[in-house]
C-alpha positions as CSV (number, residue, x, y, z in Angstrom):
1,X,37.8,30.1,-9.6
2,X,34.9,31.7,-7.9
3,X,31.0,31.6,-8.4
4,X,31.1,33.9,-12.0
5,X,28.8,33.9,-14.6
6,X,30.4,31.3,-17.5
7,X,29.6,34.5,-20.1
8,X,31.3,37.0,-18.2
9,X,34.0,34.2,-17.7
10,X,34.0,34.4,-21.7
11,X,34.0,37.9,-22.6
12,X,30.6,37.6,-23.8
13,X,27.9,40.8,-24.4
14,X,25.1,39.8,-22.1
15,X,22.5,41.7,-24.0
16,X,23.9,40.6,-27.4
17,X,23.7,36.6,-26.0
18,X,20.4,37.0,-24.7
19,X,19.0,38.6,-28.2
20,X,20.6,35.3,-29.9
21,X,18.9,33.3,-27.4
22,X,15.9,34.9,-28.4
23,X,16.2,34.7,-31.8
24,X,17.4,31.2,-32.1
25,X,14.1,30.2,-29.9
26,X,11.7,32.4,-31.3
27,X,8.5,30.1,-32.5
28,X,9.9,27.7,-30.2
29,X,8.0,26.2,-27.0
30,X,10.7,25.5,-25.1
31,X,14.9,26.1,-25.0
32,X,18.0,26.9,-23.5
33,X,21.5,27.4,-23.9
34,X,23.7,25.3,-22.2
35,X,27.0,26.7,-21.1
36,X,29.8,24.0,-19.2
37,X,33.1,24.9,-18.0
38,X,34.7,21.5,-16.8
39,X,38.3,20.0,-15.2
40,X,38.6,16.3,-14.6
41,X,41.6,14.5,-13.1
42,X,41.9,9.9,-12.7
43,X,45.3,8.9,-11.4
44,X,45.5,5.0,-12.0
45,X,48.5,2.6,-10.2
46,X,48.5,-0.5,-11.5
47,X,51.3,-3.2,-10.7
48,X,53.2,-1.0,-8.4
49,X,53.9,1.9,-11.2
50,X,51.4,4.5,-11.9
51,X,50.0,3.9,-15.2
52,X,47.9,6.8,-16.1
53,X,47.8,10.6,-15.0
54,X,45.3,12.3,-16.8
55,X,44.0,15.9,-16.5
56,X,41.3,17.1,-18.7
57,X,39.9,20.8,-18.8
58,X,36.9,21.4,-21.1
59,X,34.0,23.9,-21.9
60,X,31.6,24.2,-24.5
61,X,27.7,25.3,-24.8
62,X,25.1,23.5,-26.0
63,X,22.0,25.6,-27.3
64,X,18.5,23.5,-27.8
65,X,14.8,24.6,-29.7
66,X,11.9,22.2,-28.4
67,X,8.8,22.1,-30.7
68,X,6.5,19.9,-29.5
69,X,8.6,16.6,-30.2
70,X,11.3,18.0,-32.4
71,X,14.4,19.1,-30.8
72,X,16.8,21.3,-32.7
73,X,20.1,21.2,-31.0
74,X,23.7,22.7,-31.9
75,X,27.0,23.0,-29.9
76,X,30.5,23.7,-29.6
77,X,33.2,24.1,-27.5
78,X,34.3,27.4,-28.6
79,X,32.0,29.9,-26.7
80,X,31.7,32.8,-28.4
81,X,29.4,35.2,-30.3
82,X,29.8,33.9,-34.4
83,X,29.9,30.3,-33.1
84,X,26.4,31.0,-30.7
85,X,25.1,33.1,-33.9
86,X,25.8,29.7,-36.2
87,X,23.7,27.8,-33.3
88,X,21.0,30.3,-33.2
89,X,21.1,29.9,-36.7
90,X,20.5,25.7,-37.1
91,X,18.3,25.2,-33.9
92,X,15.6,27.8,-36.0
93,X,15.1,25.2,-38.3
94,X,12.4,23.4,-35.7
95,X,10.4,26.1,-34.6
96,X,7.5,26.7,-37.7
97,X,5.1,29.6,-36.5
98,X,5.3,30.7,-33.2
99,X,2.7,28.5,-31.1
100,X,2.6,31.7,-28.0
101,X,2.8,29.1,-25.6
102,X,6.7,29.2,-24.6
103,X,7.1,27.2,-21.2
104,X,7.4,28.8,-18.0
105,X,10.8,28.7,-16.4
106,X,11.7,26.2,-14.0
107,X,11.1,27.3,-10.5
108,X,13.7,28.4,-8.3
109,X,15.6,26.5,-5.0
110,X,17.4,27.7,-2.2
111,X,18.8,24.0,-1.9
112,X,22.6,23.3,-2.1
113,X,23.4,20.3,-1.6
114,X,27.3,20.1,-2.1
115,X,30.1,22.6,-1.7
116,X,31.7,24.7,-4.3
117,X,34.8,23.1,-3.7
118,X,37.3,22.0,-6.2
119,X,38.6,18.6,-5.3
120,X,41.3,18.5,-7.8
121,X,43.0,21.8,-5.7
122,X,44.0,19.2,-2.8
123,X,45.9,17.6,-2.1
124,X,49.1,18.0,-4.5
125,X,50.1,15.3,-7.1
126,X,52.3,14.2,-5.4
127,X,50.2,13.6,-2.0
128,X,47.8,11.7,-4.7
129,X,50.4,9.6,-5.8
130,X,51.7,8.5,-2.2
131,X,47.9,7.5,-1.0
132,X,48.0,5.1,-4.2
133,X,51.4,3.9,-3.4
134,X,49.8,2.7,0.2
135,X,46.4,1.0,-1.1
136,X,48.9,-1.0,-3.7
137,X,51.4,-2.1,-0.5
138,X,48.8,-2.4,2.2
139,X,46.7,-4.7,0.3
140,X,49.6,-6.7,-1.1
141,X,50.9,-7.0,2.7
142,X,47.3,-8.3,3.6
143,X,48.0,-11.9,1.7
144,X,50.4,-13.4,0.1
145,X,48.0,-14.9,-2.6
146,X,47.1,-10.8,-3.6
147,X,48.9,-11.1,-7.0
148,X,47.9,-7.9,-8.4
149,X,46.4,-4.5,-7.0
150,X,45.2,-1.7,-9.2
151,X,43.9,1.2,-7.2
152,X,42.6,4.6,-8.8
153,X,41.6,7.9,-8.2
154,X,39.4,10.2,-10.0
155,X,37.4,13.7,-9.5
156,X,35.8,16.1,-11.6
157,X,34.7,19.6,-11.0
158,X,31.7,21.6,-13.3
159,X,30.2,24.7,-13.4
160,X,26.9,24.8,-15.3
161,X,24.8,28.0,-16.3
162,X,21.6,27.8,-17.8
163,X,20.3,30.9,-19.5
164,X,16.7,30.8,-20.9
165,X,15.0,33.5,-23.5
166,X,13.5,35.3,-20.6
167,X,16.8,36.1,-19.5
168,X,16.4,33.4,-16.0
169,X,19.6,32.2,-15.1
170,X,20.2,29.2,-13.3
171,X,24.3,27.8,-12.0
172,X,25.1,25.0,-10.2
173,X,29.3,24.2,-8.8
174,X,29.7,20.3,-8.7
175,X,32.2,18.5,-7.2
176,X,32.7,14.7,-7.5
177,X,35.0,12.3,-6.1
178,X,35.7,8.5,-6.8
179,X,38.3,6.0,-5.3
180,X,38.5,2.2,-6.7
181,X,40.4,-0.4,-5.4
182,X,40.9,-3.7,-7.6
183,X,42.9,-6.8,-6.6
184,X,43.8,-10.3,-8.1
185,X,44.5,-13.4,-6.0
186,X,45.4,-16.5,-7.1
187,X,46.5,-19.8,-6.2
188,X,48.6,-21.8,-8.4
189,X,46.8,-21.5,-12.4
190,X,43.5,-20.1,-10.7
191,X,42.8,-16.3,-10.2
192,X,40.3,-14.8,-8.9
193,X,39.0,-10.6,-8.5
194,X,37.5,-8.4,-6.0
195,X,36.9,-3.9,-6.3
196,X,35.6,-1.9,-4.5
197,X,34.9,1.7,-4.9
198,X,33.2,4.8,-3.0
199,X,33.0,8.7,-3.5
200,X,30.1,11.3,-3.4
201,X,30.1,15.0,-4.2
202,X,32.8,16.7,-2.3
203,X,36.6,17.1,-1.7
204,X,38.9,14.4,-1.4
205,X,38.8,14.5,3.0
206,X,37.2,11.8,4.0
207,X,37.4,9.8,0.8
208,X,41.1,9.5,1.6
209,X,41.1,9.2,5.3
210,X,43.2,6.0,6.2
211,X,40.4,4.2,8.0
212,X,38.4,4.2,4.2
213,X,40.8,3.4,1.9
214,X,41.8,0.3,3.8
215,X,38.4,-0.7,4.3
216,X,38.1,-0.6,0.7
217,X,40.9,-2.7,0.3
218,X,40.0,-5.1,2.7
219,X,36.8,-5.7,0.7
220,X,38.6,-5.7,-2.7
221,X,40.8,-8.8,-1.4
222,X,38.5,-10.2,0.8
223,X,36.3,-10.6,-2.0
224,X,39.1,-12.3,-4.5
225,X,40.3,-14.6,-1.5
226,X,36.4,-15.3,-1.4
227,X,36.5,-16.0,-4.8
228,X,39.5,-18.5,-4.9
229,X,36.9,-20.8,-2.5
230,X,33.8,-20.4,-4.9
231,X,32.2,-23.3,-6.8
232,X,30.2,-23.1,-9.6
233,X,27.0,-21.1,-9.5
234,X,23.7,-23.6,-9.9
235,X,21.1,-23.1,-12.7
236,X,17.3,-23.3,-12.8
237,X,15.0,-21.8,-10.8
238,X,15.3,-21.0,-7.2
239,X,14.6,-18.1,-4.7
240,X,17.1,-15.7,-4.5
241,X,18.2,-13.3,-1.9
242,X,19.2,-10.0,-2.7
243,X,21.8,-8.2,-0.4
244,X,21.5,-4.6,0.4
245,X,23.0,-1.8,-1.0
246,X,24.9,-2.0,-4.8
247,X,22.7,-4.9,-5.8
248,X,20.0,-1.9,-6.1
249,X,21.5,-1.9,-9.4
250,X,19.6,-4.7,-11.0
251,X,16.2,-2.4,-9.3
252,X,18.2,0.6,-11.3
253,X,18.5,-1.6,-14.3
254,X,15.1,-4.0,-14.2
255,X,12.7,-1.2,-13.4
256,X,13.8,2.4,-13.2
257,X,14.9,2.9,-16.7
258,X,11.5,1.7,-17.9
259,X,9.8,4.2,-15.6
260,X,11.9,7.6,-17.3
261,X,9.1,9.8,-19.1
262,X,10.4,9.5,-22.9
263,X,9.8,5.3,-22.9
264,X,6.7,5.8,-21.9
265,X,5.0,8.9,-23.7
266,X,6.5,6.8,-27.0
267,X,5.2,3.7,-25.1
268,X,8.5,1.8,-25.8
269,X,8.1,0.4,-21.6
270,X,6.6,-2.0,-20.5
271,X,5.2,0.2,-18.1
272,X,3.2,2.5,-20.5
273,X,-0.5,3.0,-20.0
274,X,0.4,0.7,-16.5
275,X,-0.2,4.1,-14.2
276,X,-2.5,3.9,-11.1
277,X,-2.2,-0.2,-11.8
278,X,-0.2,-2.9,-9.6
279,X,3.1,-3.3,-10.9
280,X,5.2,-5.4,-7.5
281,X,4.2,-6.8,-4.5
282,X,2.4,-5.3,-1.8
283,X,5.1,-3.4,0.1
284,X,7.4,-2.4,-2.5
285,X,7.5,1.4,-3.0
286,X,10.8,2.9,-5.0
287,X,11.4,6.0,-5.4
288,X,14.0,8.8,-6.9
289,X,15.8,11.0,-4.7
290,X,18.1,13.8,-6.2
291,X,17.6,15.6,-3.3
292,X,20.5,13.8,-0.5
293,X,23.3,16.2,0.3
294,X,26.7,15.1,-1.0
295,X,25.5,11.9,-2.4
296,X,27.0,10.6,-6.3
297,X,23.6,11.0,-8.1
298,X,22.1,14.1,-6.4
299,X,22.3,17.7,-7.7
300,X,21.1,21.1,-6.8
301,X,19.3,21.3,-10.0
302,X,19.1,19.0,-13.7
303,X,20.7,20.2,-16.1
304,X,17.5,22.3,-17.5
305,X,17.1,24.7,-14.4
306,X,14.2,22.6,-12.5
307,X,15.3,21.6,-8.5
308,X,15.8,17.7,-8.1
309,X,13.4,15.7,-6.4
310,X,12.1,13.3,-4.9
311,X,9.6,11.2,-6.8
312,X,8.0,8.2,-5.6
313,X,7.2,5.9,-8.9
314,X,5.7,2.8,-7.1
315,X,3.8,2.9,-3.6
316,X,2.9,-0.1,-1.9
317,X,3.1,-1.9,-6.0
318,X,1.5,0.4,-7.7
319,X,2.7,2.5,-10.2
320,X,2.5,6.5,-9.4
321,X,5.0,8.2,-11.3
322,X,7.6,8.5,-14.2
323,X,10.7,10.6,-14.0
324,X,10.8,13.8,-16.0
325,X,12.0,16.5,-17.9
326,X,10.5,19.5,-19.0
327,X,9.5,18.2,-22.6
328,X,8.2,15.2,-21.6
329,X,6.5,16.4,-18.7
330,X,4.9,18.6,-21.0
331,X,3.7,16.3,-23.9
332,X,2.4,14.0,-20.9
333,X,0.5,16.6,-19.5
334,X,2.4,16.4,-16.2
335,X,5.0,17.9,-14.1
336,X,8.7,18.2,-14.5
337,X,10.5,16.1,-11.9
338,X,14.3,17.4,-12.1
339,X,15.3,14.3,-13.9
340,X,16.2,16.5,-17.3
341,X,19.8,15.5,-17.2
342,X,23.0,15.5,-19.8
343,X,26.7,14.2,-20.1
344,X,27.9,17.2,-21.4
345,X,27.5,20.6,-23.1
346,X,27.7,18.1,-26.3
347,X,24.4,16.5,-25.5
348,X,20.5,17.2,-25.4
349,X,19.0,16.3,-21.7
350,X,16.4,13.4,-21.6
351,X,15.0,11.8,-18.3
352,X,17.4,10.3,-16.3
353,X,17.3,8.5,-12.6
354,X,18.9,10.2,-9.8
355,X,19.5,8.2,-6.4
356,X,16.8,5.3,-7.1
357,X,15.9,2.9,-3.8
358,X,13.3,0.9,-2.5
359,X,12.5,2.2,0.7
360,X,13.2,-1.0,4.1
361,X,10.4,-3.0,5.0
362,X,9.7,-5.2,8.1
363,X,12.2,-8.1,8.1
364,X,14.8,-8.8,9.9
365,X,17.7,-9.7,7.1
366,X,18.2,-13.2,9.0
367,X,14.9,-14.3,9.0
368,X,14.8,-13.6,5.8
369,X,17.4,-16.2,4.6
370,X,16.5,-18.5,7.2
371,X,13.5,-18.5,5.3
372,X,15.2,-20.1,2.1
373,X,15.6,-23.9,1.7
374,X,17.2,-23.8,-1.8
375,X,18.2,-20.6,-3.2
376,X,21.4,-18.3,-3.9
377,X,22.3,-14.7,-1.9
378,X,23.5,-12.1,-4.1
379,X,25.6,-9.8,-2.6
380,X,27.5,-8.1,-5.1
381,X,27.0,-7.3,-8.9
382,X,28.9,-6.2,-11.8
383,X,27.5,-5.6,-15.1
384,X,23.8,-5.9,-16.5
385,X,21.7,-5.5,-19.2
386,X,17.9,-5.0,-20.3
387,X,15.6,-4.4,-22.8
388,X,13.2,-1.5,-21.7
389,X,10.6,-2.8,-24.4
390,X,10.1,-6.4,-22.9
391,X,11.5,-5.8,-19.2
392,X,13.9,-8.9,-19.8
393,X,17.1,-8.4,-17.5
394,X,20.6,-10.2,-17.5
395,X,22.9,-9.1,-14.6
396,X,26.1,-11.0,-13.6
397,X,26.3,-12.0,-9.8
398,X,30.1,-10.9,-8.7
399,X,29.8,-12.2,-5.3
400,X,27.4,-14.9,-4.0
401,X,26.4,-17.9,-2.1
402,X,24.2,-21.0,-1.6
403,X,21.8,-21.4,1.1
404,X,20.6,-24.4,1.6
405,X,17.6,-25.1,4.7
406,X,18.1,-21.1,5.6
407,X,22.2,-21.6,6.1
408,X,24.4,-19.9,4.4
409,X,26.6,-22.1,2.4
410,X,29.6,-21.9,-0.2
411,X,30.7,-19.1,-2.2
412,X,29.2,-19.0,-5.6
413,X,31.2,-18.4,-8.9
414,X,30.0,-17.4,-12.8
415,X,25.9,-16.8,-11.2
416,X,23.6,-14.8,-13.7
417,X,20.5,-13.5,-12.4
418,X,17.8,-14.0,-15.4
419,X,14.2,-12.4,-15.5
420,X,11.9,-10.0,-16.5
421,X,11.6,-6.4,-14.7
422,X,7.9,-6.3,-14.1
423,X,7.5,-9.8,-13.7
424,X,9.5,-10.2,-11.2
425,X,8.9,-7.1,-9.3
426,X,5.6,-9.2,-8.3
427,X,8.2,-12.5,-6.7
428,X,9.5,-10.1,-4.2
429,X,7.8,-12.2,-1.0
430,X,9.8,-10.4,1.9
431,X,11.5,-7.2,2.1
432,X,14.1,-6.6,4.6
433,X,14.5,-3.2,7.5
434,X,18.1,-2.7,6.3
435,X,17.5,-0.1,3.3
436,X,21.5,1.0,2.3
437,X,22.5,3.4,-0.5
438,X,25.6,2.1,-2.6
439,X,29.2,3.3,-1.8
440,X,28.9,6.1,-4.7
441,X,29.9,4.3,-7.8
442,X,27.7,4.3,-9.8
443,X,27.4,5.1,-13.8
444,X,24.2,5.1,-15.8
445,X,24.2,4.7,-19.9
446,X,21.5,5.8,-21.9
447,X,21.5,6.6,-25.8
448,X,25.1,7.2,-25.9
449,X,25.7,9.0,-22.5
450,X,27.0,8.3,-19.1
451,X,26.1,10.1,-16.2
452,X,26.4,9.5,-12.2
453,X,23.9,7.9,-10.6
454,X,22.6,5.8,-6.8
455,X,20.7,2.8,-6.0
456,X,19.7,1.5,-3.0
457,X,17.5,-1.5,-1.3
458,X,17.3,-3.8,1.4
459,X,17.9,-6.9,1.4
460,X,14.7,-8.7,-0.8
461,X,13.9,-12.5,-1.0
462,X,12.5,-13.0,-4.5
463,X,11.1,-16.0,-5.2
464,X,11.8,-18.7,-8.3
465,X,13.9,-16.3,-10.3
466,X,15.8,-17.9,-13.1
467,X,19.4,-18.5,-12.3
468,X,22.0,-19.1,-14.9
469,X,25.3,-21.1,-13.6
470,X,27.8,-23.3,-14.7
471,X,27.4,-25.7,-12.1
């Protein structure tokens, strides 16, 4: 399918949608509808069979009334004139008197930052099915301990068009692509596990170039033979280092949600009212870039019209910004940041992160852990958790090790990294010149709804962070 309007695409009346907008928003001070044409594909082989091949085609619109904080919001997946009517109809309900002050329209961008093409086009089924076949034998023929391999592909392909009451229009074409590799060692009664994934937005190429899957599943089962060596993970209190990369996710997770607009105008953060005020360590600045071509968590636009950017929230530890969207932006008196994102037609758009990093310092990454008498190094994470009102974090440590008098010692197994977002953002002591951005796997939750996301940092010393183990 070429660039055409999702309307057209429908055999909708232009004019007649537009007068429905307009009615539906009318007393509003902000709006849009929403309109999502959508095909999604994830091929899964699993135990040397493939175990799920599933193709998914959807489309809906979604269309939204904003009244100061009240959002009226109806959708459906039938697009069409009585079912946008009956929206037009519900989303009224907000509106009251019309306040004359309906929001200007997002601005426009000449930036593209992925291709229009549709990666579930190529290459055929059946070439799919053969690339899995060769992760499952390749990393089975790697070790004879590999016990189990699951390996997975997946890719998704949306059109978006968002028409306001002034008749703008705004489109975006987004491809996205994701290959996972997962693999089981064991030695007599113990197992162990190791992944690893990667995509970005764009076809299948290079994802599936020989020289990247096996690297991925050289990591996925050098990380579960790693595994079948570890010993349990020491608790208490100790410096940790933080590896480069993925474990920006605990950055994502500690600090970025509580620095999205909504938390804070309804000062649920811990950050509210904390603007202009030092929130880390000298040296730390994070930002959030939607703005890097091709990469998971970038786009063209959000999902309301306004260009991605990218927004620097803490210079040098202090706090200078909060992600946005158009009605928090508004409320707060500031600007929008291209952070108004959604799931799906289904859902309203709220502040969401992007790419979010902390930009390389100074250190070389060895001085750094030769700077560490007793301590842990935390490569690799899986899943985390935190409460946005207090800043408390949990995150489980998937691969790690002891140091011990700057050495790097045995692998780790069962560490938690324990703490408190803010707080800790003031331990980090040393900040390493290796800034990486994660492979592209990343998934961000948020009231119900996922949606695909970055991190990055380099590698961090942070000092007496609490470390839960079993050891």
């Amino acid at each position: 399918m070429t660039e055409t309007s999702l309307i057209d695409r429908s055999g909708l009346d232009r004019t007649q949608v537009n007068k429905l907008i307009n009615r539906g928003l009318e007393g509003a001070d902000d709006g849009e509808l929403f309109l999502e044409y959508k095909q999604s594909e994830m091929l899964v082989f699993d135990n040397g069979r493939l175990k799920q091949a599933t193709y998914d085609t959807s489309q809906g619109f979604g269309l939204r009334a904003v009244k100061d904080e009240a959002v009226g919001y109806a959708h459906a997946s039938d697009v069409s004139e009585p079912a946008i009517t009956r929206a037009a109809d519900a989303v009224r309900a907000v509106n009251g008197g019309h306040s004359g002050t309906y929001a200007e329209a997002p601005p426009r961008t000449n930036a593209k930052l992925y291709s229009d093409e549709n990666p579930l086009a190529a290459p055929a089924f059946e070439a799919k099915v053969k690339l899995l076949q060769s992760i499952d034998a390749y990393a089975r023929a790697k070790d004879e301990r590999v016990r189990q391999v699951t390996a997975s592909v997946g890719a998704s392909w949306q059109m978006v068009e968002i028409v306001r009451p002034d008749g703008q229009i705004y489109r975006d074409i987004r491809p996205l692509v994701r290959v996972n590799v997962s693999v089981v060692a064991g030695v007599g009664d113990r197992q162990e596990s190791g992944s690893y994934g990667y995509g970005g937005r764009e076809g299948y190429g290079e994802f599936i170039a020989t020289t990247n899957w096996q690297h991925a599943a050289d990591e996925a089962v050098r990380q579960a033979l790693l595994n079948l060596e570890s010993i349990p993970a020491p608790a208490g209190e100790m410096d940790v280092v933080l590896g480069p990369g993925w474990p920006g996710v605990m950055l994502h997770e500690a600090v970025g949600h509580g620095l999205e607009g909504d938390f804070n105008r309804k000062k649920t953060s811990v950050f509210a009212g904390l603007m202009g005020q030092q929130v880390a360590s000298k040296g730390v600045t994070v930002v959030d870039d939607g703005t890097i071509a091709s990469r998971r968590g970038s786009l063209s636009i959000d999902d309301e019209g306004t260009p991605t950017n990218r927004t620097v929230l803490i210079e040098d530890g202090i706090l200078v910004g909060y992600m946005q969207d158009r009605q928090n932006a508004r409320l707060m008196n500031m600007k929008p940041t291209g952070n108004g994102r959604r799931e799906s037609h289904a859902h309203v758009p709220m502040p969401r992160m992007t790419n979010t990093y902390m930009l390389a310092g100074q250190r070389d990454p060895a001085e750094i852990l030769a700077s560490v008498k007793n301590g842990i190094y935390a490569v690799n994470f899986g899943g985390g958790q935190v409460d946005i009102t207090s800043g408390k974090y949990v995150f489980q440590v998937t691969e790690a090790y002891r140091i011990e008098n700057g050495k790097l010692g045995a692998p780790l197994k069962g560490a938690m990294l324990i703490g408190n977002g803010p707080t800790d953002l003031k331990r980090v002591s040393m900040i390493g010149n290796d800034l990486q951005l994660d492979t592209g796997i990343g998934t961000c939750g948020k009231n119900g709804q996922g949606v695909p996301v970055g991190v990055g940092q380099p590698t961090l010393r942070m000092d007496r962070i609490t470390v839960g183990g079993t050891g």
